[in-house]
C-alpha positions in Angstrom: 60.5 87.8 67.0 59.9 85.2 69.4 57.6 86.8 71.7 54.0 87.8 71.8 53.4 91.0 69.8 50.7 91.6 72.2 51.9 90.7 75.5 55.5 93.0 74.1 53.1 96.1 73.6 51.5 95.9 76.9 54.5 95.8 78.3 56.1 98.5 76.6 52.7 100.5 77.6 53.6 99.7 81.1 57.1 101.2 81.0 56.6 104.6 78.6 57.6 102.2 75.5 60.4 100.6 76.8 61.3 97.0 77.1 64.7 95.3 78.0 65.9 92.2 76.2 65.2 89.8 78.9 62.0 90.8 79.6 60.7 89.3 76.3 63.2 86.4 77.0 64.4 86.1 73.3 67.7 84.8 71.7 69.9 87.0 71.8 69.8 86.8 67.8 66.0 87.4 67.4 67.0 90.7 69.7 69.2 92.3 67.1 67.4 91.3 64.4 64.5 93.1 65.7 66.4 95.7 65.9 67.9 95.6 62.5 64.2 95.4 61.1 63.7 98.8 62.9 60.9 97.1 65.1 63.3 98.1 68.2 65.3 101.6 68.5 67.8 100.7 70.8 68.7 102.5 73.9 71.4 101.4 75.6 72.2 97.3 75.8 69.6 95.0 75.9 67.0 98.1 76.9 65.0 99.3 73.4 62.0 101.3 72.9 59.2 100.2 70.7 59.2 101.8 67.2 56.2 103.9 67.4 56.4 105.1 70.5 57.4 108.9 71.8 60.5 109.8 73.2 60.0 111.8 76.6 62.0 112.2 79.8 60.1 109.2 81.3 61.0 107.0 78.9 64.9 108.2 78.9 64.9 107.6 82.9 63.2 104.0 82.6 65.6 103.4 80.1 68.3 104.3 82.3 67.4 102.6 85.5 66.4 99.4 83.6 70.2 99.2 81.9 71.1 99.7 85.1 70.0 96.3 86.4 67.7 95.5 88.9 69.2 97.2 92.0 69.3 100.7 90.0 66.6 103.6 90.8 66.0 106.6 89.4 67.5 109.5 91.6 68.7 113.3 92.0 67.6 115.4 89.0 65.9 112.5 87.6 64.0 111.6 90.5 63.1 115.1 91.1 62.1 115.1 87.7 59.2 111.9 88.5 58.1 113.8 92.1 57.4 117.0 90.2 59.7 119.4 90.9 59.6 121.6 88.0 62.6 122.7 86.3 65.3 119.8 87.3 64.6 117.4 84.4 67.0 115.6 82.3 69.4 115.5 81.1 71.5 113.6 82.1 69.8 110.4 83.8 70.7 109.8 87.4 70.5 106.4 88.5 71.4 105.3 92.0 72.9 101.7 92.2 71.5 100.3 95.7 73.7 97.9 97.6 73.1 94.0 97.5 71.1 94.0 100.6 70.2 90.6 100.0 73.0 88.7 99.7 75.0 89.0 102.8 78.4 87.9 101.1 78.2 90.9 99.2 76.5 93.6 101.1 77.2 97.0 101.0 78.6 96.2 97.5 76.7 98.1 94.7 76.9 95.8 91.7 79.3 97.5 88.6 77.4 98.6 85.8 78.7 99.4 82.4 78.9 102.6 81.4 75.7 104.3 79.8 75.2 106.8 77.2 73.8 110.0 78.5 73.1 108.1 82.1 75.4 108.8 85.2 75.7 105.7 87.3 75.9 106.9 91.4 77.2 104.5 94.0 76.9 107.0 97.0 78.3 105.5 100.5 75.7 107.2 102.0 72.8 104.4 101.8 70.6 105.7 104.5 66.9 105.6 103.3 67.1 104.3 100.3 64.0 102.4 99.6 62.8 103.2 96.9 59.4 104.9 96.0 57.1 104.6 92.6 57.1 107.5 90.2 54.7 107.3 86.7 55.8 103.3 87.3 59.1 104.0 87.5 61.5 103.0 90.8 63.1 106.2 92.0 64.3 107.7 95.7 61.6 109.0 97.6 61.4 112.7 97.6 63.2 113.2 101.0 66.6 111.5 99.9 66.2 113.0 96.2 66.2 116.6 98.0 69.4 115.5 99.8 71.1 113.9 96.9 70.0 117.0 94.5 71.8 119.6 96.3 75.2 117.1 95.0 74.5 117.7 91.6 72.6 121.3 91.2 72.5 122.7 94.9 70.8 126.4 93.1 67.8 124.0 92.5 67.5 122.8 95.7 65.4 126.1 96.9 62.6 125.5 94.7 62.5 122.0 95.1 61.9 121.9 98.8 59.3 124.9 98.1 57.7 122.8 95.6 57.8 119.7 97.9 56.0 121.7 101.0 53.1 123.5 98.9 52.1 120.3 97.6 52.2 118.1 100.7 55.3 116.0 99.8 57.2 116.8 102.7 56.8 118.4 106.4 59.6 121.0 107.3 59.8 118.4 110.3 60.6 115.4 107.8 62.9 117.7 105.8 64.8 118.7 109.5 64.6 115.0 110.4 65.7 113.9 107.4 68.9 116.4 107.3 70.0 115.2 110.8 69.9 111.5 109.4 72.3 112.3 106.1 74.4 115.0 108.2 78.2 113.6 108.2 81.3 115.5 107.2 81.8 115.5 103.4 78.0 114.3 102.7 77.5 116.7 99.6 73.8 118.2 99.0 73.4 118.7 102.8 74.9 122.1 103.2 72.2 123.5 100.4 69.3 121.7 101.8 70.0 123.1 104.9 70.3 126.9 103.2 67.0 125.8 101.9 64.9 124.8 105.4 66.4 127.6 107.0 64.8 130.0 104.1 61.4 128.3 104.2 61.0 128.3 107.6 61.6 132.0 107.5 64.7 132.4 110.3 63.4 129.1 112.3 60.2 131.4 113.1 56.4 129.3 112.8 55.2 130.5 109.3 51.4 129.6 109.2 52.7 128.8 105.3 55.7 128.4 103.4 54.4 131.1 101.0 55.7 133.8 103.2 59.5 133.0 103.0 59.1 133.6 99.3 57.1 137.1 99.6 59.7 137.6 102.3 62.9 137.6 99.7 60.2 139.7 97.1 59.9 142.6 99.2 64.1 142.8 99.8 64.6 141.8 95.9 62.1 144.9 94.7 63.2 147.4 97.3 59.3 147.6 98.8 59.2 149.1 102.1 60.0 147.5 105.2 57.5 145.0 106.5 56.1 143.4 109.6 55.8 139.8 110.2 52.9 137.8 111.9 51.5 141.2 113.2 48.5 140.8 115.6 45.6 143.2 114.3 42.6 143.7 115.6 43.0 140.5 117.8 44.3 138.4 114.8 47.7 137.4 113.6 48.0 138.4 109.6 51.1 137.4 107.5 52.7 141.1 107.3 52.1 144.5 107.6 53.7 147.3 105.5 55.2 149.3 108.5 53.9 152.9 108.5 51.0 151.8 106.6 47.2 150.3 106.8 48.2 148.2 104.2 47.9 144.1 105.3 49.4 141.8 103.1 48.3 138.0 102.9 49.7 135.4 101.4 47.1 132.7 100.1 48.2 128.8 99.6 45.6 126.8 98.1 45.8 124.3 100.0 45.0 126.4 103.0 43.0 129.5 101.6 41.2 127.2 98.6 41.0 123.7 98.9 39.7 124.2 102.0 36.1 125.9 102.1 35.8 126.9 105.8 39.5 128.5 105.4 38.3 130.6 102.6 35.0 131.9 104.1 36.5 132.7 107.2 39.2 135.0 104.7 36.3 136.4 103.7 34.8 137.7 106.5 38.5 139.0 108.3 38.7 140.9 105.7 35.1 142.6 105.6 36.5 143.5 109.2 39.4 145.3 108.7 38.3 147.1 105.3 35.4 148.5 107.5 37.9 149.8 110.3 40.1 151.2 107.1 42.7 148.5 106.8 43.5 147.7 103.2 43.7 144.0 102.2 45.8 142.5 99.8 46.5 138.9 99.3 48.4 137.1 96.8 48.5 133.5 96.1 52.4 130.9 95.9 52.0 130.8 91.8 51.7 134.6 91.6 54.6 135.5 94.1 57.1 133.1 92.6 56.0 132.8 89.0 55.4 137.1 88.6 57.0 138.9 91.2 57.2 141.6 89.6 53.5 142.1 89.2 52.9 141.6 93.0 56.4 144.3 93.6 53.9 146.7 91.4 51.0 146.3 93.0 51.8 146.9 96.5 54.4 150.4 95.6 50.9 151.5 93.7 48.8 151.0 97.1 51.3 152.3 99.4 52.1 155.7 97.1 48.4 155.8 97.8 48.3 155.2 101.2 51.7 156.1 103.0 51.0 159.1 105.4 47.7 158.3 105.8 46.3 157.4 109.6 46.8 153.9 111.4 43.5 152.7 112.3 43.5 152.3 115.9 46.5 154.2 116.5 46.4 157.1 118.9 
């Protein structure tokens, strides 16, 4: 072929089996005859993936933003994709096509690119914060501009994604609120959903200790569970809500914050000790539980309060 069979696998390793024509620096006739000998699977032009070697989201969206050309990242659903979010994968492949920053005769001037099987090609005018970021070794937008940029393309996924981003410490709601002020402009699309989505996780602009609450906030009005109080002080404490009418406390547990951290979780442990033994009734439910089976949490809480409702508040007159 040309190149070093070795040095071609390592980097194919490097790039989820993917390698691009001029990376191996061959003739453009020892490229297609590789091919032909089934040694390369070809991808687009001039990008193959080594024979052999699985095909998997990854190695679609390197394959995408190395047709591309070197200015290309990977970005909306694909990016969201490499930070994580679960449930916006391909396909299609998004590729952003970043200015030519570097050569002042021609900035501001996204270099064309051919068009690509199965791979839409953005050029957005909106270039604000577009350095890129590193994702399983693969150039994409960092996860603030990919939230922006997904509400363009599937603005129902936007939600979860910013969810997803603040329970696993991608993203601040004060970098999310910076970061919409920064991209807000009249016809910017994706703005309007992101902003739908910081308003529900930070619970009607009010302080939530978590972002867990939001969610168990649009449980209880989804399941028609009885009204409930927010943020509650209790016995001298602030819990996350109270089922109004009841001694029934509900807490909502984040791992990071009632798990990971060991102090966090003892104190838990000894709050609740407290109110159980002046007749409150504890129940906390963790992010995974509320979003991934809400109707198990919906059931549990309707069972305690049937068995509860009516009876007396403790420390109520």
């Amino acid at each position: 072929m040309g190149v070093n069979l070795s040095e071609l696998d390592k980097l194919a390793r490097r790039q989820h089996g993917i390698v691009t024509r001029n990376q191996t620096g061959v003739s453009s006739s020892s490229w297609h005859r590789s091919l032909r000998s089934g040694r390369l699977i070809q991808i687009h032009p001039g990008v193959a993936r080594l024979v052999g070697t699985s095909s998997t989201p990854e190695q679609r969206i390197i394959a995408g933003v190395l047709a591309a050309g070197p200015n290309a990242v990977a970005s909306h659903r694909s990016a969201a994709h490499l930070h994580g979010i679960p449930s916006v994968g391909p396909p299609p492949v998004d590729v952003i096509v970043r200015p030519n920053i570097d050569r002042p005769t021609q900035a501001g001037q996204a270099p064309k690119v051919a068009p690509l099987d199965d791979v839409i090609v953005h050029r957005p005018r909106d270039i604000t914060r577009l350095k890129p970021a590193r994702r399983d070794g693969i150039a994409c937008t960092n996860i603030l501009r990919t939230l922006v940029d997904l509400g363009a393309v599937a603005p129902d996924a936007v939600h979860g994604a910013v969810g997803h981003a603040l329970t696993n410490d991608l993203a601040s709601l004060d970098a999310l609120e910076t970061t919409l002020t920064a991209h807000a402009r009249p016809g910017r699309a994706g703005i309007r959903a992101l902003r739908s989505a910081i308003d529900d996780w930070a619970l009607d602009a009010k302080p939530a200790d978590s972002v867990l609450e939001p969610a168990f906030h649009r449980l209880v009005g989804r399941y028609g569970l009885p009204a409930v109080e927010f943020h509650p002080q209790i016995g001298g404490r602030e819990v996350d809500f109270r089922i109004i009418g009841t001694p029934i406390i509900i807490e909502c547990d984040g791992w990071r914050f009632h798990g990971r951290l060991r102090p966090q979780f003892e104190r838990d442990k000894v709050n609740d000790g407290d109110y159980t033994s002046r007749g409150w009734v504890i129940l906390r439910f963790t992010y995974r539980r509320i979003t991934s089976r809400p109707w198990e949490v919906a059931n549990v809480i309707r069972r305690t309060v049937d068995r509860w409702v009516g009876l007396p508040i403790p420390g109520a007159a």
